[in-house]
Structures are given as C-alpha cells and as structure tokens.
N, C-alpha and C positions, 0 to 999 in steps of 0.2 A: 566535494559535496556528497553527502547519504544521496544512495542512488537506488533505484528497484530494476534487476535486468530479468527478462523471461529466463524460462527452463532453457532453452539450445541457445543460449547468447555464446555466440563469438566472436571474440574480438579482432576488428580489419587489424592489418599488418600496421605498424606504427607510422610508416611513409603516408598512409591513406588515412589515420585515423586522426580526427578531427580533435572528439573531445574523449578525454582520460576518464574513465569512471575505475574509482581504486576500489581493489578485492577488498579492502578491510574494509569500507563501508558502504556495499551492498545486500541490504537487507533480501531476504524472501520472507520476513513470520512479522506482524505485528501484533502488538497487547491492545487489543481490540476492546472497552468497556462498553457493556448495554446499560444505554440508560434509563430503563425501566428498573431490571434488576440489580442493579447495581454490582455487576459479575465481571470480571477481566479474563479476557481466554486470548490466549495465543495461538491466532489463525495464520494462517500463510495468505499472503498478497498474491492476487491474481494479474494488477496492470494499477498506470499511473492513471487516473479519469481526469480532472485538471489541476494544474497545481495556478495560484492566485500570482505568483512572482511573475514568470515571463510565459509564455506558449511554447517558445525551445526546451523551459524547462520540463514541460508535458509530457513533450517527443523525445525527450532522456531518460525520462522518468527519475529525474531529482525530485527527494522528498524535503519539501519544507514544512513549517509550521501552515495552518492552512491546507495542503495536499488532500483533494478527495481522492481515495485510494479505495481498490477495491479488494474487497474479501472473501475469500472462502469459505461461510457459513453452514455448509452441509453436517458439520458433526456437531452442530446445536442444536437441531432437530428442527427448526425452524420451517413454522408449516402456513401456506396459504389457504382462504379461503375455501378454495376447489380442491385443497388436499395434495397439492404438489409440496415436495420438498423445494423451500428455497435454499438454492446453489452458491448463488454468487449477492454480496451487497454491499452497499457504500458506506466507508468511515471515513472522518476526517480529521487529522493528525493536530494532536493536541500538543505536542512539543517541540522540539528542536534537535531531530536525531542527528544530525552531525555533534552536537557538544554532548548530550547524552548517552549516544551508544546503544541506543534502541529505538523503535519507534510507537508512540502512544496513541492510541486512537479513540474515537468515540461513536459508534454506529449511530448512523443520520435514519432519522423514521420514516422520512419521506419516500426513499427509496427499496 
C-alpha cells in the first residue's frame, strides 16, 4: 500500500515489526490542486488526518483514494483574516497512488 511516514521514521527490527510499509511507495510531496484557482503545486505532506477505508489505516498513514491528508501550505502565501500566515491545511486525495505512482489532491475549504 502508498504510505506517508514522518521525517525520523524508523523502522522496528523485522522480529517486532507488524506491518511492512515498502520504500518504493512512501510518499512525502503531494500535487495538491486549489479549487478556486485552478493551480497544482507540489507541497510536502505533514501527517495522515483520516483515511475513509479502516482507522489502522489512519495510524499507518496509508493513503487511499478518500485520505484527508494534510499539507504544507506556507509557500503559497496563504494569508488569514488577522494576517497570520496559514502553515498547515487539509486535502483530500483524489486518486489512487498505489496504481499511479503519485499522489493527487484537492485542498478542502473548509479547513
């Protein structure tokens, strides 16, 4: 399964280690589209927020089609009412990165 691991993930010794997430498909960057502008920018994934398939698959941070995922937004200038730079914000994956090979997003407004 496409998987998302943090920055210092490593992996328990194989005797302890439950489930297998493969190097080849662990993402860190998704093609993130705004739906206003209609722009795609390749941000870097911050963490899994829910994925819709199981709750384990939450807590592994497998990404499926569905997966709200969150993003790195800081280098879109993205600015709030009171003037704060927004940091961090939710998309949610519009394809199927294990058959694809990358993963597609589409930033949610509400968050």
């Amino acid at each position: 399964k496409a998987t998302f691991v943090g920055e210092g993930f490593t992996r328990k010794p194989p005797k302890y280690e439950r489930f297998i997430r493969p190097m080849g498909l662990r993402y860190t960057k998704a093609h993130v589209t705004h739906p206003e502008l209609g722009v795609t920018f390749s941000l870097p994934i911050l963490g899994v927020k829910k994925n819709p398939q199981s709750p384990l698959y939450t807590g592994l941070g497998v990404l499926t089609k569905g997966t709200v995922i969150e993003v790195n937004v800081s280098e879109l200038g993205l600015v709030t009412q009171g003037g704060k730079v927004v940091w961090g914000k939710y998309a949610q994956v519009t394809n199927k990165p294990e058959n694809d090979g990358c993963v597609n997003a589409i930033l949610l407004s509400g968050a």
